[in-house]
N, C-alpha and C positions, 0 to 999 in steps of 0.2 A: 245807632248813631252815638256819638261822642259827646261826653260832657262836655261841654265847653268852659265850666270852671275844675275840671281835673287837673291837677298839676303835672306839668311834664318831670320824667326822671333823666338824672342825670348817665349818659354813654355808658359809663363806668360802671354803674349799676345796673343797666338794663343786661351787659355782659357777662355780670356776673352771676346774674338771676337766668338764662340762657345754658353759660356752663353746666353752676347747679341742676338744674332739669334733664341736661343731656348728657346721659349715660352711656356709657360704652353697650355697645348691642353683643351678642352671644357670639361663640367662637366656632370656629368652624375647619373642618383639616381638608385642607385641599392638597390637589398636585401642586409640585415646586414650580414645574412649568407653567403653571396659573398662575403663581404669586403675584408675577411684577406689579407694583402700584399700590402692595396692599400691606396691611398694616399687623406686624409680629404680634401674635399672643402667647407666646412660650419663650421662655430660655433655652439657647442654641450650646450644645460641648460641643468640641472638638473632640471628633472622635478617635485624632490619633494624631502625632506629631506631623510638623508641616513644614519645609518638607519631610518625607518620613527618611527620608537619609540624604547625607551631604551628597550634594548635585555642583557639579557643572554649570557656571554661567555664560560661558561661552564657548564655540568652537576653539582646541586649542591642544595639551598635554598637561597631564594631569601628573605632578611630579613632586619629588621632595623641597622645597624651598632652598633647603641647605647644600645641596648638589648643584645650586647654581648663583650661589654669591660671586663666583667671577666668571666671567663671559668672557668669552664664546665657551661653550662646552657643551659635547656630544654625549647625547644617553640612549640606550638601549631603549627601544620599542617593544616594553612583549604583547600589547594586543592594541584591538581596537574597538572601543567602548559604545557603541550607540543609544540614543535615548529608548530606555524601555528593554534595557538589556544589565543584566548586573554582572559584576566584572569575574572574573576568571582567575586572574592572576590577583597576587598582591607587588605593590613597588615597593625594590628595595634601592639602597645606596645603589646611582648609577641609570639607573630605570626609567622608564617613563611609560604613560600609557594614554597612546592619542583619542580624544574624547569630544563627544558630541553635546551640545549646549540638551540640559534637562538631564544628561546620563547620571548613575551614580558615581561617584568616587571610589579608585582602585584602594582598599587597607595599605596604607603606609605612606600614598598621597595628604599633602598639605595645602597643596596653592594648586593652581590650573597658568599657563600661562597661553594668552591667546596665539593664534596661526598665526597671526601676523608681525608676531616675535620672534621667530622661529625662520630656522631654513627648510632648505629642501628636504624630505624623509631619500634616505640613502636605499640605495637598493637589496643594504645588508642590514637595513635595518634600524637605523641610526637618523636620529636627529639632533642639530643643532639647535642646540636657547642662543638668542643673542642678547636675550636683558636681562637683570635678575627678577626676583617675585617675591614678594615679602608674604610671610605665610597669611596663608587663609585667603587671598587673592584671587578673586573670578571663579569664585565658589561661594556656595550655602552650606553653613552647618545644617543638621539633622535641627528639625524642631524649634529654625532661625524665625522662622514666622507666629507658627502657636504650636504649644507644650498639649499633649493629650489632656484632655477635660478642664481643658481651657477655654473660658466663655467666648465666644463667638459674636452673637446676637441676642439683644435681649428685647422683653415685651416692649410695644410702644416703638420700633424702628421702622422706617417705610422702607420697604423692599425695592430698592434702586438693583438697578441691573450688575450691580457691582456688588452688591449682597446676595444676587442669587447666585453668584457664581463661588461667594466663599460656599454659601452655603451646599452646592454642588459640591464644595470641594471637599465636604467633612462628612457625603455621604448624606445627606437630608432630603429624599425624596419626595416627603410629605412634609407641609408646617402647618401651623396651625397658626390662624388669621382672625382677627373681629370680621365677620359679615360685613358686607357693604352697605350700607344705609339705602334704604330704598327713597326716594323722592318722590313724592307725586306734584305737579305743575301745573295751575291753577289761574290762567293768565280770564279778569272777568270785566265785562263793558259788552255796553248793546253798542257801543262804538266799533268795538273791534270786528275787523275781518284777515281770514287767513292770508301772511305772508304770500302768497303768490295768486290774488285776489285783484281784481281793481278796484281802489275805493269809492263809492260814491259820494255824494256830497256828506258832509259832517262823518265819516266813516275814517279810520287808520287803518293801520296795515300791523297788524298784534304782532309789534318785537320781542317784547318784554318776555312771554314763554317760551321765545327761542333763547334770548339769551340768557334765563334763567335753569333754561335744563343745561344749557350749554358750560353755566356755569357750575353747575353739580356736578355733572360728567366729570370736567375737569380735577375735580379732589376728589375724583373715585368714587360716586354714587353712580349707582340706576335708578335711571330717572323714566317715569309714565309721563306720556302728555294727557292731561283731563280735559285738551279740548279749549275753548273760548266758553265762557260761562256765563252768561245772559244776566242782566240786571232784575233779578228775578230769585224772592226770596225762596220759591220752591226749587229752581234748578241750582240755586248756590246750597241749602241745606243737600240737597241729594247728592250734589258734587261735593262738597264735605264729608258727607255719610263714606263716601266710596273712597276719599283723601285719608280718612282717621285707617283704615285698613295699611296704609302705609308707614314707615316710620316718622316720615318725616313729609307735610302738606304747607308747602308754596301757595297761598294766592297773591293776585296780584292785580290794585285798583278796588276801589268800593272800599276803604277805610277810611275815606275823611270825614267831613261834617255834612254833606250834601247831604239832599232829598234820598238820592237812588245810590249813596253808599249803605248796601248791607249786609256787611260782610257778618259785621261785629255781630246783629242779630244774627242772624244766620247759624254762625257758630254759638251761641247761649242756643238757640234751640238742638243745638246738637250736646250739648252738655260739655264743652271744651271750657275749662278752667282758664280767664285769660289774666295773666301776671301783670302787663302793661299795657295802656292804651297811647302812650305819646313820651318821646321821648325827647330831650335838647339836643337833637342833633339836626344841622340843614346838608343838605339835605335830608329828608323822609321822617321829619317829626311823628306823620302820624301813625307809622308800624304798628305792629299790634302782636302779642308773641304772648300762645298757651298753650294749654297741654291736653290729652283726655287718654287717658291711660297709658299705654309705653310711642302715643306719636305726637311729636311737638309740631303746631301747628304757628307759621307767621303769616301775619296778613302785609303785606307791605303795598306802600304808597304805585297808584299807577304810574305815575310819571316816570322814565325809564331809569333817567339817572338816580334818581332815589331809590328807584326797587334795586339797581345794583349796588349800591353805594351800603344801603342794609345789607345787603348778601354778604359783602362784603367786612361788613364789622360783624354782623351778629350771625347769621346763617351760618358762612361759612366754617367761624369757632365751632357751631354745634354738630357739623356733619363731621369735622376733623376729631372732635371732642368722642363721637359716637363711634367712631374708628380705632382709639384707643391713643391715638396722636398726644405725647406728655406736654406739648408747648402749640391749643389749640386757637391760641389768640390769631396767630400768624405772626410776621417777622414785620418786626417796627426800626430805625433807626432814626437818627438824626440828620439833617442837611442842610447847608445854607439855602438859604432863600436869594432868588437872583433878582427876582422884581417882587417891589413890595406891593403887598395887597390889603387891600379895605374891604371891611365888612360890617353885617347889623350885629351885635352884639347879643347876649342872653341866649345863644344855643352854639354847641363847638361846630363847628363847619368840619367840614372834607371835601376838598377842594382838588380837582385832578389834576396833574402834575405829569411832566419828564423827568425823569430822574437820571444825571449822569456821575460820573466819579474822575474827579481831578486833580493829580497826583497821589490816589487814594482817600480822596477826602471828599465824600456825599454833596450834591449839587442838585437843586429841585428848583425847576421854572414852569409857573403857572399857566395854565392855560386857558384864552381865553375864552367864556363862554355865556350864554345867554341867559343860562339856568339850570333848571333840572329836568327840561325837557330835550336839551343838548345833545340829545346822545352821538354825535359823528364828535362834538367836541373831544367825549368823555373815551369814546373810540380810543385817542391820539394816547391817553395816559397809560403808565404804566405804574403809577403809583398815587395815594393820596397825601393830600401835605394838610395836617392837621392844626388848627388856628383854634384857639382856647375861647370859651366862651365871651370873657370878658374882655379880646383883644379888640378892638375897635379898626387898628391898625397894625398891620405888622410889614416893617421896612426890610427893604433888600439889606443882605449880608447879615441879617440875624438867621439863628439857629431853630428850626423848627421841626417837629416830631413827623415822623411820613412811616405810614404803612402802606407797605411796596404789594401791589399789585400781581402775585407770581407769574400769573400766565402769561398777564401781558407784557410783564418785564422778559420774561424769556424770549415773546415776541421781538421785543424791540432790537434783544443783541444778534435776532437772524435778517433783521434789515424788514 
């Protein structure tokens, strides 16, 4: 159980004490095919120029620039180039050689001028330019994109699908990745009963472990479900016991000041070193975040909107953090505020929010809600709008700090 005269620390520090703790996990070399969503641990070369020879940008003829500063004029065809064929002849004065978008470039070609420039090919061989082409035109130089043993990707990138395709492209079959953090999920109350359950009198229906794995998943952890965990100091130490094997142990409820929160016990009998018991943040003052050897263990508040709202400032920094992610806070910006809002002062709020953008300029409107048991409210957000401890008040059209939500903001732009 909690002190009740412990001092709460302030957000800022409770993150920083989090960061500190959560270390990058061990590397691992996987197939490239595996990568997507996961987190570089090597420096990428380029293992050879890109393109490796001047290519074709479009269907067209591959010609001298200077043979066609006045139009109309007909040049000889000696071949016909296609992508994944290299050319035969070279062009000279007069020449030309008709070429397929991706092929290489004929020696003595400068520009490419598309089909759609061009006449009919003559039945002796001849085609007419009808515009000019100013050199280098609807072509790539040799090594326009990257120079051989030119960096590519480095430690700390997340592997978007657009990076696995450079990385395809330089020959990278294996990379080498931080491990996924393992989660284990920890949702506890003699209240709770399983999501597709009917509850009986004084009984819920346990959200919280669904959207806590759900939210792990999300930033690329495997995640264990440990079940619904009884108010019961024997089955929460044993559920702990089997949590510390993980890297990383979720509970969730049993950390306030009640009779039957006993989390806190729980973990001292397991020997988990805990760094804070209460933090100035509302929601989820009473969090609770320690360690016992390489797995960080947080207790977070039952009530749902507070156990995501922790996930969300401090959890999720540590699983990004443990991934090897260089900027593990997540993405903060600024936004006007559209309706003003009141609050109790002496701890920062996070408050959930729509956030839109209007003529590129950030726009946050509150939503409204009951509390931190809300959760269909907290649903609606895609972002949190952050209000300082000591604000009392803060009016529409002022400027305030919002840490955006990613998922759900992705959500919102598919409707």
């Amino acid at each position: 159980m909690k002190d009740p005269e412990e001092p709460m620390i302030p957000v800022e520090l409770a993150l920083e004490i989090v960061l500190r703790e959560a270390l990058p996990l061990p590397e691992e070399r996987i197939p490239l095919a595996d990568a997507a969503g996961r987190v570089l641990a090597q420096e990428v070369l380029s293992d050879s120029d890109h393109p490796p020879f001047a290519k074709a940008l479009m269907d067209g003829y591959a010609l001298r620039s200077a043979d066609v500063r006045e139009v109309p004029v007909e040049l000889e065809v000696v071949e016909e180039i296609p992508a994944g064929k290299m050319p035969s002849h070279a062009v000279a004065a007069g020449q030309a050689a008709r070429i397929m978008t991706g092929a290489p470039l004929p020696e003595g070609a400068d520009a490419v001028q598309m089909v759609e420039k061009t006449g009919e090919l003559s039945r002796d061989g001849h085609i007419q330019i009808l515009e000019p082409v100013n050199p280098g035109a609807n072509m790539a130089p040799r090594g326009q994109q990257l120079k051989a043993g030119q960096r590519v990707l480095s430690p700390g990138d997340f592997l978007t699908a657009a990076r696995l395709g450079v990385l395809a492209g330089v020959g990278c079959g294996k990379v080498t990745v931080r491990r996924r953090p393992r989660v284990a999920v920890a949702p506890t109350g003699d209240e709770l009963v399983d999501y597709d359950s009917v509850p009986e009198d004084g009984q819920i229906r346990n959200s919280n472990g669904v959207a806590l794995m759900a939210a792990a998943r999300t930033l690329g952890a495997g995640v264990s479900d440990s079940g619904i965990v009884r108010d019961d100091a024997t089955a929460l130490s044993e559920c702990i016991a089997t949590g510390l094997l993980s890297d990383l142990l979720l509970l969730s409820g049993g950390v306030s000041m009640g009779t039957y929160d006993l989390v806190e016990r729980a973990l001292e009998m397991q020997g988990v070193d805990v760094f804070f018991r209460k933090i100035a943040i509302r929601p989820g003052k009473p969090a609770v975040f320690g360690r016992k050897g390489r797995c960080l263990v947080f207790g977070l508040p039952g009530n749902p909107v507070s156990s995501l709202v922790i996930f969300e400032v401090l959890v999720a920094p540590a699983i990004r953090r443990m991934q090897g992610l260089p900027r593990p806070e997540g993405r903060f910006l600024h936004a006007t505020l559209e309706a003003t809002v009141v609050q109790r002062t002496g701890r920062t709020a996070y408050l959930p929010g729509t956030l839109r953008f209007v003529e590129g300029s950030a726009r946050i409107r509150p939503i409204p809600t009951t509390g931190s048991a809300d959760l269909p409210a907290y649903s609606r957000a895609d972002a949190l709008l952050i209000l300082p401890a000591g604000r009392e008040r803060v009016d529409a059209g002022e400027r305030v700090e919002v840490l955006v939500l990613e998922s759900s903001w992705q959500a919102s732009l598919l409707g």
